[in-house]
HTML snippet that shows the backbone in 3Dmol.js (N, CA, C, O; Angstrom):
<script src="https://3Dmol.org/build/3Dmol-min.js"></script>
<div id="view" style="width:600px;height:400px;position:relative"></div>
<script>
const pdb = `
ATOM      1  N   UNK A   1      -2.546   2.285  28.156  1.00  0.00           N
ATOM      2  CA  UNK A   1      -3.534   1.962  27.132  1.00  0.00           C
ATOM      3  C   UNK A   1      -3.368   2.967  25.995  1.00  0.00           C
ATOM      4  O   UNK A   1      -3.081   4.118  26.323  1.00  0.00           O
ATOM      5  N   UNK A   2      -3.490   2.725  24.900  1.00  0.00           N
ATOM      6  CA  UNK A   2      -3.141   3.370  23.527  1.00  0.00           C
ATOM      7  C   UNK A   2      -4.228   4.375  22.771  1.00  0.00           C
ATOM      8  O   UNK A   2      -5.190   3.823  22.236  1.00  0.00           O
ATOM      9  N   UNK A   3      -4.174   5.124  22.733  1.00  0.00           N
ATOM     10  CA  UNK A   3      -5.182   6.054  22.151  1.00  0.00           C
ATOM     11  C   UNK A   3      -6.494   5.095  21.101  1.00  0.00           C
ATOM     12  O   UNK A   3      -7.713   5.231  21.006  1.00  0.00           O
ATOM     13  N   UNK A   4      -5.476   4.108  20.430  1.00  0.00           N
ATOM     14  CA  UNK A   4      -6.585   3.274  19.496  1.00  0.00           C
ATOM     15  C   UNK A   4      -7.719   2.695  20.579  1.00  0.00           C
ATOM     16  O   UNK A   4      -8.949   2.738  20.604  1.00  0.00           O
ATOM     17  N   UNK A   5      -6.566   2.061  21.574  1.00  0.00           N
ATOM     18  CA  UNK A   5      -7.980   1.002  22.613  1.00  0.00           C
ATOM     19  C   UNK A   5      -8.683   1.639  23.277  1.00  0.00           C
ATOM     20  O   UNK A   5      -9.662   1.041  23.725  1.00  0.00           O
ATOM     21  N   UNK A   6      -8.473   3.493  23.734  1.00  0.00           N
ATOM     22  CA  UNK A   6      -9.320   3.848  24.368  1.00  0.00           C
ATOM     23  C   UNK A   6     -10.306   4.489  22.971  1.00  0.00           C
ATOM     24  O   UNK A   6     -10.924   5.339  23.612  1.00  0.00           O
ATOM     25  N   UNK A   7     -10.596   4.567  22.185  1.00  0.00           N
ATOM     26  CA  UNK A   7     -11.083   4.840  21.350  1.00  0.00           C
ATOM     27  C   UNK A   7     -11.844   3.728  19.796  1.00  0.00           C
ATOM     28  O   UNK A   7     -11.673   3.779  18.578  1.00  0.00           O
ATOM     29  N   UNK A   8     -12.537   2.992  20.554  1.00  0.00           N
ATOM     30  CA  UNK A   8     -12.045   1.659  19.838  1.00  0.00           C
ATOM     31  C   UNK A   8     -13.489   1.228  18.732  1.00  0.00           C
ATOM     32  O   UNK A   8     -13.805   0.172  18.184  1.00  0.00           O
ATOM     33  N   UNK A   9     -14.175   2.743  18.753  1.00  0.00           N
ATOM     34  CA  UNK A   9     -15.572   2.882  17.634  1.00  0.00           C
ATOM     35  C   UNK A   9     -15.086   3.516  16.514  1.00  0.00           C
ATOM     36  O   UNK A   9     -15.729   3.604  15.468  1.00  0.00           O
ATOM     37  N   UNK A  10     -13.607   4.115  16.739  1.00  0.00           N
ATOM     38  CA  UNK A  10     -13.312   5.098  15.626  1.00  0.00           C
ATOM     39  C   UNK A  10     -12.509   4.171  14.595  1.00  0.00           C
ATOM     40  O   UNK A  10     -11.342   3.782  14.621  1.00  0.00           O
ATOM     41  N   UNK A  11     -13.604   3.942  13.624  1.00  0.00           N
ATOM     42  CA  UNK A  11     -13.370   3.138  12.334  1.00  0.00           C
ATOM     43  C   UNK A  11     -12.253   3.760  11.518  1.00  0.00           C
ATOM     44  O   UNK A  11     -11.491   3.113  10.799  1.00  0.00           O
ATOM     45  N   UNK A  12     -12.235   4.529  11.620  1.00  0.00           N
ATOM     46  CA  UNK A  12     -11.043   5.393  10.644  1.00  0.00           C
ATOM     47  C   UNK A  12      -9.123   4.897  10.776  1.00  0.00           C
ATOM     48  O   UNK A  12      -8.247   4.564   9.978  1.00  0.00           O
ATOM     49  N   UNK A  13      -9.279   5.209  12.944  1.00  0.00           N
ATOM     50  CA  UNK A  13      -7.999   4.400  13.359  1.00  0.00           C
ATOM     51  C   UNK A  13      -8.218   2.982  13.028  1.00  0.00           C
ATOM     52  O   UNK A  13      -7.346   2.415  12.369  1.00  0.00           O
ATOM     53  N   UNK A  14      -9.047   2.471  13.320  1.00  0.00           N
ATOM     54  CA  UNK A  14      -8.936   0.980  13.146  1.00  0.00           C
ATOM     55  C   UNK A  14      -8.395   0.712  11.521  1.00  0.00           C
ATOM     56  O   UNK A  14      -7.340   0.124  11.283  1.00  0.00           O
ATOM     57  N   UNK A  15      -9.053   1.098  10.756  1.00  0.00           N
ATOM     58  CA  UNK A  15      -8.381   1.206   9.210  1.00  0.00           C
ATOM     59  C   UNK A  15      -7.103   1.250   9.181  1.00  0.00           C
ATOM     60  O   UNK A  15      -6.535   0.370   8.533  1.00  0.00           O
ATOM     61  N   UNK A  16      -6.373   2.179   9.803  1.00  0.00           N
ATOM     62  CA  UNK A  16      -5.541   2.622   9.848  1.00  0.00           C
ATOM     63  C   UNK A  16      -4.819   1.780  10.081  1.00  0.00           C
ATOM     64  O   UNK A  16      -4.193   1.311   9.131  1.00  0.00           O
ATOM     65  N   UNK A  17      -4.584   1.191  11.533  1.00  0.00           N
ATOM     66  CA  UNK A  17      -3.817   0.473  12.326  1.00  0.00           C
ATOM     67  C   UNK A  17      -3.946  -1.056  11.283  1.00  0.00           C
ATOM     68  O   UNK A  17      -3.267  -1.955  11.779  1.00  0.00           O
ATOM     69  N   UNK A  18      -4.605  -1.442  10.098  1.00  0.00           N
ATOM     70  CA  UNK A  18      -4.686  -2.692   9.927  1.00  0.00           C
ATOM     71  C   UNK A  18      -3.960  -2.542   8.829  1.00  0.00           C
ATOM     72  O   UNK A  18      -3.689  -3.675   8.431  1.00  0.00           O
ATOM     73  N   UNK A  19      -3.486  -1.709   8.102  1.00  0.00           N
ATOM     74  CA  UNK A  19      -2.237  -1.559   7.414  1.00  0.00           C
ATOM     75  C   UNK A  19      -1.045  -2.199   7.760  1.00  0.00           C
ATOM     76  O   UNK A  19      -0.450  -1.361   8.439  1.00  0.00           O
ATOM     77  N   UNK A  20      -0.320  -3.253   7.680  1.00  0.00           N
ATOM     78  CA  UNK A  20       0.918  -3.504   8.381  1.00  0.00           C
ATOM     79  C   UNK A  20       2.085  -3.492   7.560  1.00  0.00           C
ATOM     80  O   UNK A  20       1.880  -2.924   6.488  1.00  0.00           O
ATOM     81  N   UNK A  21       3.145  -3.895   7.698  1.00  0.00           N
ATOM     82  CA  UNK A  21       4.239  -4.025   7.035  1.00  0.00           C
ATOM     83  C   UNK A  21       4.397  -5.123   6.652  1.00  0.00           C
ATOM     84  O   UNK A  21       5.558  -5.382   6.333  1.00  0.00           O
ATOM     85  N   UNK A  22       3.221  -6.402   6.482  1.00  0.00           N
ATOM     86  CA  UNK A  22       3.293  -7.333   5.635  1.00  0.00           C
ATOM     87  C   UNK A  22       1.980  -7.753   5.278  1.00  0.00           C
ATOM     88  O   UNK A  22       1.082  -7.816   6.117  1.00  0.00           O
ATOM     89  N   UNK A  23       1.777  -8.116   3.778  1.00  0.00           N
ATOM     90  CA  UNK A  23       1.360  -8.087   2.606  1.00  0.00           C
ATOM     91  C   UNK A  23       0.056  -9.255   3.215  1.00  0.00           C
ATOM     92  O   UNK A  23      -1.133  -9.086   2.944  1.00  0.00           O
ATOM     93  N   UNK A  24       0.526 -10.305   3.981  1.00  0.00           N
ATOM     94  CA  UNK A  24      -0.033 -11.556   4.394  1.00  0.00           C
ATOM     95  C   UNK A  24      -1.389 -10.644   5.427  1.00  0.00           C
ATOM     96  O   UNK A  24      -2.614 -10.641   5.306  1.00  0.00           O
ATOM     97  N   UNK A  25      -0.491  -9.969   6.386  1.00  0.00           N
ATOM     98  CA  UNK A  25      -1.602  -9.773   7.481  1.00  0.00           C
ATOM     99  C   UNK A  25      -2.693  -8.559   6.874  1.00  0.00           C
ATOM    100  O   UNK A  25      -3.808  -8.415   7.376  1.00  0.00           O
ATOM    101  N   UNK A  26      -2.250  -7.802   5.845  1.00  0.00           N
ATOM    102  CA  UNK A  26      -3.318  -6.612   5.261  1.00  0.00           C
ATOM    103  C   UNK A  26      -4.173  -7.312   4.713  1.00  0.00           C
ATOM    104  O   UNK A  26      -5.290  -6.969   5.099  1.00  0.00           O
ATOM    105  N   UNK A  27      -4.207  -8.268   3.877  1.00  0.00           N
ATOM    106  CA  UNK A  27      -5.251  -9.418   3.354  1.00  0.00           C
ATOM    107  C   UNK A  27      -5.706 -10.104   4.497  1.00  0.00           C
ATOM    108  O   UNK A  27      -6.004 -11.245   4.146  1.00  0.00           O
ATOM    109  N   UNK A  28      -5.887  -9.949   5.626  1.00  0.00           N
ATOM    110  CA  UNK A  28      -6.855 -10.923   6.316  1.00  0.00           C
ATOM    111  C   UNK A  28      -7.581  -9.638   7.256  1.00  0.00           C
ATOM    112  O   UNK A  28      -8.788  -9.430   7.376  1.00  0.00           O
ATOM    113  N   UNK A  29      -6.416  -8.837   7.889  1.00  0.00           N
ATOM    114  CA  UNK A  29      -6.940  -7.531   8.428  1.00  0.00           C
ATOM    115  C   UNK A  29      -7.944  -6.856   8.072  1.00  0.00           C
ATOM    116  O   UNK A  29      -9.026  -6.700   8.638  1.00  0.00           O
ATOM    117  N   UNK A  30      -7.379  -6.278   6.678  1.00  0.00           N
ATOM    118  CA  UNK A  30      -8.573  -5.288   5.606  1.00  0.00           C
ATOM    119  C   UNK A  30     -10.287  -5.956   5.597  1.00  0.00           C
ATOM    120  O   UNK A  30     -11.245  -5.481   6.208  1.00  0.00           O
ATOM    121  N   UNK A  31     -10.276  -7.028   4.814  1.00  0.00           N
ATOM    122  CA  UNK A  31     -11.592  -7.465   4.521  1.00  0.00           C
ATOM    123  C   UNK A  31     -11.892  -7.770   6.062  1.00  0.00           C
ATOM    124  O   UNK A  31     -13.085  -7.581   6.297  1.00  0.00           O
ATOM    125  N   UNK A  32     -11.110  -8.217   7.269  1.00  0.00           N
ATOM    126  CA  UNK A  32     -12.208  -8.539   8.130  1.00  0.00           C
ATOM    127  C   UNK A  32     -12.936  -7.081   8.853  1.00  0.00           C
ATOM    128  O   UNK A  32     -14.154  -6.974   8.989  1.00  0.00           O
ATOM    129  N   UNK A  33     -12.025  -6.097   9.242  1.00  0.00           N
ATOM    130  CA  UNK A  33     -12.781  -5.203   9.257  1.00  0.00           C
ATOM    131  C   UNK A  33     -13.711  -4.259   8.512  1.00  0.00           C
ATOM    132  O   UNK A  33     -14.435  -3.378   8.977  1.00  0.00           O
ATOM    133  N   UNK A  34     -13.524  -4.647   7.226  1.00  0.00           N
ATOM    134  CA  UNK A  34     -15.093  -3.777   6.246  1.00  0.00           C
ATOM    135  C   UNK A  34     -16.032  -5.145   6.370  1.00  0.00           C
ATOM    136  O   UNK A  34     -17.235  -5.220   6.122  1.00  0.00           O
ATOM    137  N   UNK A  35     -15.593  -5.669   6.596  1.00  0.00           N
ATOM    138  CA  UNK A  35     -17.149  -6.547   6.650  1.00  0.00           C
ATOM    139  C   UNK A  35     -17.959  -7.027   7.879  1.00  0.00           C
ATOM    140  O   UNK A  35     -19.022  -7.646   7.829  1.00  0.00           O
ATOM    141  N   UNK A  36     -17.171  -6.578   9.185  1.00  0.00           N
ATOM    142  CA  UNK A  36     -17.583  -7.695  10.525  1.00  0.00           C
ATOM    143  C   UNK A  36     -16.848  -6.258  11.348  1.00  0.00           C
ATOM    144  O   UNK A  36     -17.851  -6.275  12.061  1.00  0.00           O
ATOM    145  N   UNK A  37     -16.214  -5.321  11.772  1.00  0.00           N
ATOM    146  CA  UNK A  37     -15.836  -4.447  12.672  1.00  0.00           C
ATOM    147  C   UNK A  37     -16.818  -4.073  13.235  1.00  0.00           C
ATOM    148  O   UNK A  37     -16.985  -4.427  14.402  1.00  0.00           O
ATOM    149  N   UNK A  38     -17.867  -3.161  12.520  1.00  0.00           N
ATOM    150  CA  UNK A  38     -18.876  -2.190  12.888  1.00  0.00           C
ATOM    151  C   UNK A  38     -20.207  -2.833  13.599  1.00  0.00           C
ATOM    152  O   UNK A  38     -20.882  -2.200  14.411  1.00  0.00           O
ATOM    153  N   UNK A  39     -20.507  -4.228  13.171  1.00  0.00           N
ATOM    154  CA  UNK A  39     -21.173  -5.290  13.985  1.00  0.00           C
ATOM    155  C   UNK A  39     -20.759  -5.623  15.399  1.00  0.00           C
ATOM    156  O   UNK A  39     -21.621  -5.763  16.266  1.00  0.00           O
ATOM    157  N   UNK A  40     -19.576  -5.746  15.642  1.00  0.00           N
ATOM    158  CA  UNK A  40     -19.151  -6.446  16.820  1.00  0.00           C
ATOM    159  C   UNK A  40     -19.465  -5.817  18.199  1.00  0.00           C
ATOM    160  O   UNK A  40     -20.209  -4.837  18.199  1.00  0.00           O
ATOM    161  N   UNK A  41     -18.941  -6.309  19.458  1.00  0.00           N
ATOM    162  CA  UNK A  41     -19.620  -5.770  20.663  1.00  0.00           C
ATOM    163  C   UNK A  41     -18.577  -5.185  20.587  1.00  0.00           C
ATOM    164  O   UNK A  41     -17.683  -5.428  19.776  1.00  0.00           O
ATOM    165  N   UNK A  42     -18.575  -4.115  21.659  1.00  0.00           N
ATOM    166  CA  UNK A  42     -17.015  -3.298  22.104  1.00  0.00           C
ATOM    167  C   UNK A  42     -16.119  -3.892  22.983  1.00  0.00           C
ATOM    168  O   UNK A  42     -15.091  -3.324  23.351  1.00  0.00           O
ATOM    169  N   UNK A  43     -16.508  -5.200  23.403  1.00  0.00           N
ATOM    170  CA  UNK A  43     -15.713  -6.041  24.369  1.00  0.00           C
ATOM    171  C   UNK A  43     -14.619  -6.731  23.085  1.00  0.00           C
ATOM    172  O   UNK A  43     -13.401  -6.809  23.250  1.00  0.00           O
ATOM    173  N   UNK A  44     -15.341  -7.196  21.805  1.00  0.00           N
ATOM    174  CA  UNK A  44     -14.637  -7.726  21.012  1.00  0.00           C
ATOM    175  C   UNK A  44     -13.872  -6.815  19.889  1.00  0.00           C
ATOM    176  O   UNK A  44     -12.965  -7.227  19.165  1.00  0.00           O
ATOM    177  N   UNK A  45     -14.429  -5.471  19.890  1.00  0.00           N
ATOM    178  CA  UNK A  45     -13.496  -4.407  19.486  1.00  0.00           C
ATOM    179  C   UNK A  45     -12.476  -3.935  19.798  1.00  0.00           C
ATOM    180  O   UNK A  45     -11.811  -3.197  19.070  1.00  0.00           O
ATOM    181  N   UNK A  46     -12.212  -4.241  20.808  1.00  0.00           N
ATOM    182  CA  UNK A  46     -11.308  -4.017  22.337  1.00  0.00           C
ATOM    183  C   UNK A  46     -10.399  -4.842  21.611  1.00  0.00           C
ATOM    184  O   UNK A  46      -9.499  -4.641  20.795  1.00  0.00           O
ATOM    185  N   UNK A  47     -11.030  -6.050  22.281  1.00  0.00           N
ATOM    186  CA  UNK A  47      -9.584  -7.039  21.920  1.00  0.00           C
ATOM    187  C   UNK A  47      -8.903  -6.945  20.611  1.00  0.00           C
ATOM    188  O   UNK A  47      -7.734  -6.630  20.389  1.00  0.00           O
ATOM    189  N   UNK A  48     -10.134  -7.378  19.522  1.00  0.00           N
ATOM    190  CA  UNK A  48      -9.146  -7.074  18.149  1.00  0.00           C
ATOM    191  C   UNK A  48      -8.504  -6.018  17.918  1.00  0.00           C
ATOM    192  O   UNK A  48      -7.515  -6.358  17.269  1.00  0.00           O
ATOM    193  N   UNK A  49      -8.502  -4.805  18.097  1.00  0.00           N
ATOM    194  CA  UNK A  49      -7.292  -3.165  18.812  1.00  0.00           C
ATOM    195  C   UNK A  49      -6.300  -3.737  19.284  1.00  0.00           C
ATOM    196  O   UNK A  49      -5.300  -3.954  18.598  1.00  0.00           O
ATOM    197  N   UNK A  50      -6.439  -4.200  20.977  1.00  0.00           N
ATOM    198  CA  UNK A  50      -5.312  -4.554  20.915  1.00  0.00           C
ATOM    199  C   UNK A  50      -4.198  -6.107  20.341  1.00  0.00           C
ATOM    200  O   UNK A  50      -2.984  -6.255  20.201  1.00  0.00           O
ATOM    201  N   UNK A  51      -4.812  -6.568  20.243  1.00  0.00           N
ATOM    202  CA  UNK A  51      -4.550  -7.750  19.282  1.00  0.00           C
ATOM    203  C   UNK A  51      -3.844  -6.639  17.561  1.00  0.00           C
ATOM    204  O   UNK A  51      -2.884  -7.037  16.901  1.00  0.00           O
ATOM    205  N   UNK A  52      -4.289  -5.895  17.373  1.00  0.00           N
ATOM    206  CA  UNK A  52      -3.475  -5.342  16.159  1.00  0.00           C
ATOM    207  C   UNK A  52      -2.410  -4.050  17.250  1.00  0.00           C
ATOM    208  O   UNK A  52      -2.336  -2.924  16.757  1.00  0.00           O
ATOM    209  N   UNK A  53      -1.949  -4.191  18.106  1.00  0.00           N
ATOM    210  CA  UNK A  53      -1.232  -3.317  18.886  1.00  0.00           C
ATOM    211  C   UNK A  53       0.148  -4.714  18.856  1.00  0.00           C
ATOM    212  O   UNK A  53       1.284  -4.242  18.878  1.00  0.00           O
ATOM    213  N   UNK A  54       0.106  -5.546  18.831  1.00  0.00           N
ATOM    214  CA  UNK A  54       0.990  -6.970  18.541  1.00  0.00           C
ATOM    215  C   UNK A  54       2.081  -6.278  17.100  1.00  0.00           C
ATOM    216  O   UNK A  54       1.764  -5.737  16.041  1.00  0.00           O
ATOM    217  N   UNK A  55       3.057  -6.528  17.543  1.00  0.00           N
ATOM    218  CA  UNK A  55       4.392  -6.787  16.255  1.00  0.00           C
ATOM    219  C   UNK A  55       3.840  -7.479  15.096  1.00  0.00           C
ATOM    220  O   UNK A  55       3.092  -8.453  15.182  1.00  0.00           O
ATOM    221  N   UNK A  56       4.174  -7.026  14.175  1.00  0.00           N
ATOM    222  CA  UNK A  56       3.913  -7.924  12.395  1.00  0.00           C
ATOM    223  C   UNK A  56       4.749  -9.345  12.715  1.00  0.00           C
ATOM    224  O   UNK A  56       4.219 -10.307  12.157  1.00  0.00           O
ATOM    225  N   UNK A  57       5.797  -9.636  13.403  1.00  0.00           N
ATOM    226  CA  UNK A  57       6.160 -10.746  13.348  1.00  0.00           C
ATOM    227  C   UNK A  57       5.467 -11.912  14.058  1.00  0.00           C
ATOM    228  O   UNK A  57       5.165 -12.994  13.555  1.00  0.00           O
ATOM    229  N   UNK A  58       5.227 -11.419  15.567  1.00  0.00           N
ATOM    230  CA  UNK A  58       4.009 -12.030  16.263  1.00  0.00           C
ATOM    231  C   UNK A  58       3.174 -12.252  15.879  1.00  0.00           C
ATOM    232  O   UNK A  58       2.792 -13.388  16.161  1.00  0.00           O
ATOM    233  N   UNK A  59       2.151 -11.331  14.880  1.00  0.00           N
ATOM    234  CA  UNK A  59       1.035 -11.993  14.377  1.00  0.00           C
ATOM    235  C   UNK A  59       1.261 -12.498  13.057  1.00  0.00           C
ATOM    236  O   UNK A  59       0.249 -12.966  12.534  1.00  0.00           O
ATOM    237  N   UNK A  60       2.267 -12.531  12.401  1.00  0.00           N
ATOM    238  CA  UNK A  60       2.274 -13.771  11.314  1.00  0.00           C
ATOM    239  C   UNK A  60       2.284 -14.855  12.118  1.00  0.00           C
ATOM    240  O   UNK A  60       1.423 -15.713  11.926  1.00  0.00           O
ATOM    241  N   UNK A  61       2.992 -14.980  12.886  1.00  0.00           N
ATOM    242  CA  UNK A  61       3.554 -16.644  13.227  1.00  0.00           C
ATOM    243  C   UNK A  61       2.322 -16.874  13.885  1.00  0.00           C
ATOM    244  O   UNK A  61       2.126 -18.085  13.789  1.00  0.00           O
ATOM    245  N   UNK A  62       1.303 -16.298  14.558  1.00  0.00           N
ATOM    246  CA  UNK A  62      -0.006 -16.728  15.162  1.00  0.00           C
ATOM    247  C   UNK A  62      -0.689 -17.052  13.538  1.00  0.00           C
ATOM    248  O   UNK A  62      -0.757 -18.206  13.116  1.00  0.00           O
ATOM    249  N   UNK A  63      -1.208 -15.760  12.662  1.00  0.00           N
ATOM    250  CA  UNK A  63      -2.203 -16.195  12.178  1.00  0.00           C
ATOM    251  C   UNK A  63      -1.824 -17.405  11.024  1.00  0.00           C
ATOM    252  O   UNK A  63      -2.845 -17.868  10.516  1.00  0.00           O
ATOM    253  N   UNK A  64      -0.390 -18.080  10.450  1.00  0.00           N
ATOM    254  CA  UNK A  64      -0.339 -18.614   9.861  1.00  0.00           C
ATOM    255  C   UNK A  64      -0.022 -19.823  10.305  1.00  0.00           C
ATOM    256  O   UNK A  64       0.434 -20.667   9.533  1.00  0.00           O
ATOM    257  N   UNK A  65      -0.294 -20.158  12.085  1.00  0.00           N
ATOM    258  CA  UNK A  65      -0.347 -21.119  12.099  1.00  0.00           C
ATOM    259  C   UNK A  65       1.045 -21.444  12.838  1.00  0.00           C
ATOM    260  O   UNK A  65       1.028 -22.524  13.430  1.00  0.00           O
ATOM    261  N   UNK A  66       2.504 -20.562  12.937  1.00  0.00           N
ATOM    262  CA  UNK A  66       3.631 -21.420  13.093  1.00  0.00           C
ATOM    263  C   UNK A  66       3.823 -21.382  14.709  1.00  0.00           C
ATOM    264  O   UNK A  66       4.442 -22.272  15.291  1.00  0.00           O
ATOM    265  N   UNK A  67       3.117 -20.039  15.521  1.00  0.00           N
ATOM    266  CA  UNK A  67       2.749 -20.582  16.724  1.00  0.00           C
ATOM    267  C   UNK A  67       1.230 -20.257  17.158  1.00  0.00           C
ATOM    268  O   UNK A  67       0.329 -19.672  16.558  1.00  0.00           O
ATOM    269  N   UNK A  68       1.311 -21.050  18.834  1.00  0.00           N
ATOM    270  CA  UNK A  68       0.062 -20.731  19.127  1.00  0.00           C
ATOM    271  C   UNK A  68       0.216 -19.325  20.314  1.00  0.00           C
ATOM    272  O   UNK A  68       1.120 -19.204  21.141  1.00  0.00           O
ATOM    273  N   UNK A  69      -0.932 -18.382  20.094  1.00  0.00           N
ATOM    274  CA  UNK A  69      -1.005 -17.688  20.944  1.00  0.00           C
ATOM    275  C   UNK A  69      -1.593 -18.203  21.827  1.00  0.00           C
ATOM    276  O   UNK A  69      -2.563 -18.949  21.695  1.00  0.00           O
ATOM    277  N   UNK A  70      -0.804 -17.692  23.375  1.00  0.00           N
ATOM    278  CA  UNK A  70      -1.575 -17.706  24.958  1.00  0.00           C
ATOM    279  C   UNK A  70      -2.862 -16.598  24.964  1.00  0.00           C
ATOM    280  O   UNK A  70      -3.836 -16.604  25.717  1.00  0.00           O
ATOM    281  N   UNK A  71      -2.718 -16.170  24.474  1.00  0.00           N
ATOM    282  CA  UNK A  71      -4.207 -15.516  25.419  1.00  0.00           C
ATOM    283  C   UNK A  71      -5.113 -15.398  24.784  1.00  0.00           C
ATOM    284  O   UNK A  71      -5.410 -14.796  23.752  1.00  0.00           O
ATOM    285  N   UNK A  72      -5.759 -16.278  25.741  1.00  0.00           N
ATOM    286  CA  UNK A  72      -7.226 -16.874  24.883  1.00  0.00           C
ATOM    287  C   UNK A  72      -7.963 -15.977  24.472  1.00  0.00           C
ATOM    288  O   UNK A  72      -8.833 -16.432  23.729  1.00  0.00           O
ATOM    289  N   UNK A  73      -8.022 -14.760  24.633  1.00  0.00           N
ATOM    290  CA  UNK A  73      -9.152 -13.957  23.677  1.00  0.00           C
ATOM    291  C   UNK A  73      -8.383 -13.368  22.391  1.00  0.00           C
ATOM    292  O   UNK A  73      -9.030 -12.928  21.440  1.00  0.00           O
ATOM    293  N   UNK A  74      -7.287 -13.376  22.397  1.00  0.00           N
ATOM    294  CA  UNK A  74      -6.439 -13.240  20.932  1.00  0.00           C
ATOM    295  C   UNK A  74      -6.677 -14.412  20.369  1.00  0.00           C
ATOM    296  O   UNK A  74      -7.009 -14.232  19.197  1.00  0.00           O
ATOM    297  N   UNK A  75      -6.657 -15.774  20.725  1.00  0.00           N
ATOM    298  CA  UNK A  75      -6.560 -16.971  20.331  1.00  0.00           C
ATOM    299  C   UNK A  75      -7.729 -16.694  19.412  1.00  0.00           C
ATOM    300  O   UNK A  75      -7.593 -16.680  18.188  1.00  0.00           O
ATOM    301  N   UNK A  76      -9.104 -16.430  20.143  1.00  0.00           N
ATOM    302  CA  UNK A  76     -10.171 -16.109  19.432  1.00  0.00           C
ATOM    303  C   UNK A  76     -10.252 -15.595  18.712  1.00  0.00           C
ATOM    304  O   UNK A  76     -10.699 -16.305  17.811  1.00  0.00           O
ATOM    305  N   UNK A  77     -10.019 -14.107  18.208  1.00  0.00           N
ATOM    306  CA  UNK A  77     -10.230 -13.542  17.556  1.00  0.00           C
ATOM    307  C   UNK A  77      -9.307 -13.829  16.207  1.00  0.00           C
ATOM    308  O   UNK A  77      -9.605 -13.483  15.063  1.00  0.00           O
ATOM    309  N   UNK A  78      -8.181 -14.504  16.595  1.00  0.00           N
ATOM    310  CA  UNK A  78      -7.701 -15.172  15.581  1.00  0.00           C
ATOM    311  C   UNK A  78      -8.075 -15.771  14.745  1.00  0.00           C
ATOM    312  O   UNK A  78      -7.914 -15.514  13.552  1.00  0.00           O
ATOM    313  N   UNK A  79      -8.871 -17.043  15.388  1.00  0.00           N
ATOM    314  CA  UNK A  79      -9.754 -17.937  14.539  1.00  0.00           C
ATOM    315  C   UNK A  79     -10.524 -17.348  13.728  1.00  0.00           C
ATOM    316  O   UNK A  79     -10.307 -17.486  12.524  1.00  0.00           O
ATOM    317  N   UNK A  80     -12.068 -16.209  14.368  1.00  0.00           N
ATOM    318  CA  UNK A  80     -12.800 -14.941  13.931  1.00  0.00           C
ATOM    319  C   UNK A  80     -12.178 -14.868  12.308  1.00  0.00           C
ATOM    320  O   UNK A  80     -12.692 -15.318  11.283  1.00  0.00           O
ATOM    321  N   UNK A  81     -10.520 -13.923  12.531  1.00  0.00           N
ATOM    322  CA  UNK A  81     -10.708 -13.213  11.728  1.00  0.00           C
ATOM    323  C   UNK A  81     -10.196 -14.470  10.572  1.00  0.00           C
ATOM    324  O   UNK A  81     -10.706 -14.486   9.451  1.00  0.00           O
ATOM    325  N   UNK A  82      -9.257 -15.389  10.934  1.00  0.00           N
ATOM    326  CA  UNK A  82      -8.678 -16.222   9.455  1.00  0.00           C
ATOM    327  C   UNK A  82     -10.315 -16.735   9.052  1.00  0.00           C
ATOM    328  O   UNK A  82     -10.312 -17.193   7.909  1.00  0.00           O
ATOM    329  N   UNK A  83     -11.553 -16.770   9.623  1.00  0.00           N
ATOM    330  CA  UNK A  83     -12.586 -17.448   9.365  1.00  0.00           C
ATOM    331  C   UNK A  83     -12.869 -18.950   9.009  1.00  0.00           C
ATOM    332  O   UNK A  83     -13.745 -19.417   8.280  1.00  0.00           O
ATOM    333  N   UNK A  84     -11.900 -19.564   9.715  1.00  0.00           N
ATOM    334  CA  UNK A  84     -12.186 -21.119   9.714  1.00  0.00           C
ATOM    335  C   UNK A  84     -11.282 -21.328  11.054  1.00  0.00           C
ATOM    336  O   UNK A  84     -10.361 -20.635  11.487  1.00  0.00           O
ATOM    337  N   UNK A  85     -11.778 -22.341  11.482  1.00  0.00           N
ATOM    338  CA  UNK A  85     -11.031 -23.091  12.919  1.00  0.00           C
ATOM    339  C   UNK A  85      -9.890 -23.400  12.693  1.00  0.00           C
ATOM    340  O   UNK A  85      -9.651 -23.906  11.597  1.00  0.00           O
ATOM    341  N   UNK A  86      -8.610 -23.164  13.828  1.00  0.00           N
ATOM    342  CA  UNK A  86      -7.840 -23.229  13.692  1.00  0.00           C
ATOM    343  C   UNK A  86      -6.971 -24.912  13.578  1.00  0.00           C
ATOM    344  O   UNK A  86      -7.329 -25.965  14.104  1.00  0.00           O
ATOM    345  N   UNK A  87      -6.009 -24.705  12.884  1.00  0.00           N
ATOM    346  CA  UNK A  87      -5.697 -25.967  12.300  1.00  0.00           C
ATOM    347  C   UNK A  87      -5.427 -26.898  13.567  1.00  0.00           C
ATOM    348  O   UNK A  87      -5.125 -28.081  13.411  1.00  0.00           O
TER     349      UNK A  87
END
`;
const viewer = $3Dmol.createViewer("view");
viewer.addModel(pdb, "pdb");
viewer.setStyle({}, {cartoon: {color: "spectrum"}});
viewer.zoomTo();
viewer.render();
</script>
């Protein structure tokens, strides 16, 4: 387990970690955590941590749709963060 997931109130890493190496996932990352992070339960803080512990390539092809992720609580939080149901 990764220092982020055992630590998963510290807003600062989470900032951090939502920086990626593509342009697509910092625009959906950024705004969802200043607006909806600090609300959430820690069960769903959890997941979205490790859900950003995922490769930049993996989560393009999830959040834009070109595949589907297996595990259903990534699946979720997927939907969560693009903020409309998935296509």
């Amino acid at each position: 387990m990764s220092e982020l997931v055992s630590e998963p109130m510290n807003i600062a890493r989470v900032r951090w970690a939502c920086r990626r190496g593509m342009l697509e996932l910092d625009v959906l990352f950024q705004p969802f955590v200043e607006k909806h992070y600090e609300t959430m339960s820690n069960a769903d803080k959890t997941v979205f941590v490790e859900l950003l512990e995922c490769e930049d390539p993996e989560l393009f092809a999830w959040f834009m749709g070109h595949e589907v992720c297996n595990n259903p609580q990534f699946a979720e939080m997927i939907v969560r963060v693009r903020g409309r149901p998935a296509a």
